[in-house]
VOGU-3710 file (C-alpha; in Angstrom, 3 decimals, decimal comma):
1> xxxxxxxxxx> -77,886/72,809/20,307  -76,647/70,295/22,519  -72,837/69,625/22,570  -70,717/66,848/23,874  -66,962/67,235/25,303  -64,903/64,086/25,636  -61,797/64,158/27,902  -59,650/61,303/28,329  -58,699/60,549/32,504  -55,184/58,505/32,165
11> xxxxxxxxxx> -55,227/55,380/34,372  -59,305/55,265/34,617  -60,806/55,433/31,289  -63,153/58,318/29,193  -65,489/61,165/30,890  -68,008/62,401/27,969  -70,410/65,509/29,098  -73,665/66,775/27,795  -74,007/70,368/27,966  -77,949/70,821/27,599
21> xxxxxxxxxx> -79,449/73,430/25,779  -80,455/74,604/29,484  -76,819/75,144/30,379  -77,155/71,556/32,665  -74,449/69,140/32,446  -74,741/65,435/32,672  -71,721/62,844/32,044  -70,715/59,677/32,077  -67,463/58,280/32,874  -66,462/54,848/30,989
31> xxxxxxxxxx> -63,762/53,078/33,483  -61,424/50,861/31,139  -63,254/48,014/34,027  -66,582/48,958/31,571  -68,331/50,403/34,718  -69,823/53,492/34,303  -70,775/56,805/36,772  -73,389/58,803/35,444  -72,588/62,234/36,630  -75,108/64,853/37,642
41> xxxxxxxxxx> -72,958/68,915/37,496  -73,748/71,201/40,050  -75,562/74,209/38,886  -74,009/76,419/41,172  -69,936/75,357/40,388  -69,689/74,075/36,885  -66,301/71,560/38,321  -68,373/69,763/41,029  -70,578/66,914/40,342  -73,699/67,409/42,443
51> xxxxxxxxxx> -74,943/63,464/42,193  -72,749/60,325/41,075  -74,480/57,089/40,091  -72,153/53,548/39,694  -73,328/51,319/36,923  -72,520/48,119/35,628  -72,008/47,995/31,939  -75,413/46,037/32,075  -77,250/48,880/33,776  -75,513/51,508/31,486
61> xxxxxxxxxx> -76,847/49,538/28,432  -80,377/49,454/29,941  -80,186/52,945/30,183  -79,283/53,908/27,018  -82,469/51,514/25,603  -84,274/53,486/27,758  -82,935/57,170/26,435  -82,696/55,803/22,849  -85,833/53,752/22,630  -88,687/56,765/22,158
71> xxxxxxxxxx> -86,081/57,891/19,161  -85,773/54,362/17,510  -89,739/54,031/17,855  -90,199/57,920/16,193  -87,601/56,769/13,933  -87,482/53,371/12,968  -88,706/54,296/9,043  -85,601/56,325/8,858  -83,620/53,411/9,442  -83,834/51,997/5,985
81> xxxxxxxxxx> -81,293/53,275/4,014  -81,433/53,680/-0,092  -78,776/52,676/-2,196  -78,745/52,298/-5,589  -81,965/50,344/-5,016  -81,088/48,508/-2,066  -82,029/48,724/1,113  -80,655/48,062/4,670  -82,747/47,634/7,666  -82,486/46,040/11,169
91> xxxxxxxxxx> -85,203/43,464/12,016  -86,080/42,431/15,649  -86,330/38,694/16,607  -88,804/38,832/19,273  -89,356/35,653/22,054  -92,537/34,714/20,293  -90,609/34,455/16,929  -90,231/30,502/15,506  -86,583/31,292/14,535  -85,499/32,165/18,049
101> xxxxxxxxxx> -83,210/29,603/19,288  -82,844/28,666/15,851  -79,791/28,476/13,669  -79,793/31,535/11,372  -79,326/28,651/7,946  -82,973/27,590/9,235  -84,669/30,528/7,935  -83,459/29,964/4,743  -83,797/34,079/4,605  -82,005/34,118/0,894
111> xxxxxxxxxx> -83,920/31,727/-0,454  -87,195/32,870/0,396  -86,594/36,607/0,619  -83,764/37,433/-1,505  -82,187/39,325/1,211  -78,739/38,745/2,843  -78,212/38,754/6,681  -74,560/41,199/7,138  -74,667/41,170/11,229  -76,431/39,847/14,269
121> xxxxxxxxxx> -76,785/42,640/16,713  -77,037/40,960/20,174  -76,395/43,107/23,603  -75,141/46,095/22,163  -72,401/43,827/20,528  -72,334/43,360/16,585  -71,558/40,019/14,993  -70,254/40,646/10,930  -71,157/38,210/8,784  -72,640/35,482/11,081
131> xxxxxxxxxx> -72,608/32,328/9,418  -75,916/29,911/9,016  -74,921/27,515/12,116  -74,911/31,400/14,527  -78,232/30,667/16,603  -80,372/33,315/16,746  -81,614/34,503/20,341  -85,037/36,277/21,170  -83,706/40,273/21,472  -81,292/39,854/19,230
141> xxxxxxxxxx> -81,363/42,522/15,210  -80,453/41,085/12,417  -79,185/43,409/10,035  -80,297/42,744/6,286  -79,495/44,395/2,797  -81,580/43,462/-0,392  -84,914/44,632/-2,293  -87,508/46,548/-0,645  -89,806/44,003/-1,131  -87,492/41,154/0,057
151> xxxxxxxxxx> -86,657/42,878/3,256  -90,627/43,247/4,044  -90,597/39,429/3,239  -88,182/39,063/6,303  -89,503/41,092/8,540  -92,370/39,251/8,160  -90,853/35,854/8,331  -88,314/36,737/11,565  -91,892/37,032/13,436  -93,701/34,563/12,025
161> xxx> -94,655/32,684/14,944  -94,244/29,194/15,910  -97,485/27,391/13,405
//
């Protein structure tokens, strides 16, 4: 099994590792600037890094859609979470949606769905309990507890397109 070993560098920020099942190491180290170096280990001397790569906190986020897009696809069902007969489940507004660039109060999602909007996920940043003037932006999750039912009713009216 895969295991990850965080060690704090004092003065520059957080270096997290992957040790692979294979024995490989990768890491990355978070700069308190939010740059990131994606480290490659050398095979041969477990305390060298073989290959560095700088990032900007833009290109580390890109990445990490990359890694952790096959697993949200394989797993998006998993997503919705039970709870004493509600659910929770994050909903993608996508360009061709007639919402985006609309305020969130236009959807008028608790009225027509019975569902209540808890965060706006935009750039790998959350926004709690955004308020019906937040606009909401093509790429952007909203995150939404209700019924079953009602939460199908949303998904299917966050990409309703424009009529």
């Amino acid at each position: 099994m895969a295991e990850i070993i965080e060690t704090s560098l004092p003065g520059v920020g957080l270096r997290h590792e992957l040790v692979c099942e294979s024995g490989e190491r990768v890491g990355v180290i978070t700069r308190h600037s939010g740059r990131r170096d994606l480290l490659v280990f050398d095979v041969e001397d477990p305390d060298s890094v073989s290959r560095s790569v700088a990032m900007s906190p833009d290109e580390a986020r890109m990445l990490a859609d990359l890694l952790g897009g096959a697993t949200l696809v394989e797993r998006f069902e998993d997503l919705r979470q039970h709870i004493a007969g509600l659910s929770i489940d994050w909903l993608p507004v996508s360009s061709r949606s007639r919402f985006a660039g609309e305020a969130l109060g236009a959807t008028e999602m608790r009225t027509r769905t019975g569902v209540s909007v808890i965060a706006l996920l935009r750039h790998g940043t959350a926004i709690p309990a955004p308020g019906p003037d937040d606009v909401l932006e093509a790429g952007d999750t909203v995150v939404v507890v209700g019924l079953a039912e009602g939460i199908d009713a949303a998904a299917g009216l966050l990409s309703a397109a424009e009529p």
